[in-house]
C-alpha positions as CSV (number, residue, x, y, z in Angstrom):
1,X,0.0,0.0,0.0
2,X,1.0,3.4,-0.9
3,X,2.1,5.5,2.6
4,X,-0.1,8.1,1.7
5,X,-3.0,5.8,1.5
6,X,-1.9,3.7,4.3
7,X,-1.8,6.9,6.6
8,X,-5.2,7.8,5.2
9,X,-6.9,4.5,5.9
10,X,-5.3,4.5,9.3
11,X,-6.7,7.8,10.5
12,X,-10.0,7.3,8.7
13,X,-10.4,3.6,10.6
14,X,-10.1,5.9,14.2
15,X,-11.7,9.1,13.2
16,X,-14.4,10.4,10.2
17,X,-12.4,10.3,6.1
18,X,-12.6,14.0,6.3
19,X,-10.3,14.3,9.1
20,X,-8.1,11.5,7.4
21,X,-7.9,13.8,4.6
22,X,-7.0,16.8,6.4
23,X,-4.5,15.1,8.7
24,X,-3.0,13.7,5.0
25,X,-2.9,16.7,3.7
26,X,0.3,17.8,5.2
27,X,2.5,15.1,4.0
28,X,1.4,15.3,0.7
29,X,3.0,19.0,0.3
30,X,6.1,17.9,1.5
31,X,5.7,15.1,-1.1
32,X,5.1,17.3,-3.9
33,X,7.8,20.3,-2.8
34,X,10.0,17.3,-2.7
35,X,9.2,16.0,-6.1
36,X,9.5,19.4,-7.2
37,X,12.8,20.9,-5.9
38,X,14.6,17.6,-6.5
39,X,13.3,16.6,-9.9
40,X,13.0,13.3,-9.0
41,X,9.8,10.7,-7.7
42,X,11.8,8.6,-5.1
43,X,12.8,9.9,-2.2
44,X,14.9,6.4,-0.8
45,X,18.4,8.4,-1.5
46,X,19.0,11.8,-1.9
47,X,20.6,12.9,-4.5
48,X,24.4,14.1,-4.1
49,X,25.3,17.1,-5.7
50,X,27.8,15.6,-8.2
51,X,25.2,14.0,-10.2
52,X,24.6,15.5,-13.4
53,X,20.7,15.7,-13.0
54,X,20.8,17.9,-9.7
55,X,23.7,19.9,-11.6
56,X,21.9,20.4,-14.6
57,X,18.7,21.0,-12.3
58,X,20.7,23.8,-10.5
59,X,22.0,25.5,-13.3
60,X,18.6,25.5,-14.8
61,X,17.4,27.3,-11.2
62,X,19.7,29.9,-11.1
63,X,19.3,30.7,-15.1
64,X,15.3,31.3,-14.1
65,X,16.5,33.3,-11.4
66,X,18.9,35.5,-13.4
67,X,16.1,36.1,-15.7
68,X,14.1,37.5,-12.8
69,X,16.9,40.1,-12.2
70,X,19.0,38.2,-9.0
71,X,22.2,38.5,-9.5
72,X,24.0,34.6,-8.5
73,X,27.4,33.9,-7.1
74,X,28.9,30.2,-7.4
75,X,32.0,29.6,-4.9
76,X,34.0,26.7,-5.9
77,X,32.6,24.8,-2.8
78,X,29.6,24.9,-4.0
79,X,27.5,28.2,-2.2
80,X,25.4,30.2,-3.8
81,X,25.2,34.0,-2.9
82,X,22.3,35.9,-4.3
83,X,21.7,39.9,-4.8
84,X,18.1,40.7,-5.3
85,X,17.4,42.8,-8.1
86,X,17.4,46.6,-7.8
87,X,14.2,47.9,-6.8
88,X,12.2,50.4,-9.5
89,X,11.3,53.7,-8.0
C-alpha cells in the first residue's frame, strides 16, 4: 500500500475520512515540494550534488532566477550568494 493511503486508511479507521484527509494533507506537500525541488519521484536516496541531474537541475534554477533580475554567485565549494534585483522607483 502506498504510505499516503496507508496513513489515510489509518486515520479514517479511528476518526471520520474528512479528518483522514486533512490530517494527509500535510504530507502530501512535503511530497510534492520534494518531487519538485529535487526533480526526481523517489525519495529512498537523496541525490548528491555531483550527479549530473541535480547539476543540470541547479543550473537551470539559477538561469530562471537571473532572468528574474538576481544577480547569483557560485563559490567553488559549492555556495550560492544571491543579490536581489534593484528595486524600481
Amino acid at each position: 500500500m502506498v504510505p499516503l493511503a496507508a496513513q489515510y486508511g489509518h486515520v479514517a479507521r479511528r476518526r471520520r475520512p474528512n479528518k483522514a484527509a486533512v490530517a494527509g494533507a500535510p504530507s502530501m506537500v512535503v511530497a510534492a515540494w520534494h518531487i519538485l525541488t529535487t526533480a526526481t519521484i523517489s525519495t529512498t536516496s537523496a541525490p548528491t550534488t555531483s550527479t549530473p541531474t541535480t547539476q543540470g537541475l541547479a543550473q537551470r534554477k539559477l538561469a530562471d532566477l537571473e532572468a528574474l533580475g538576481w544577480q547569483a554567485t557560485v563559490d567553488p565549494g559549492g555556495s550560492v550568494t544571491l543579490s536581489p534585483p534593484a528595486l524600481v522607483a
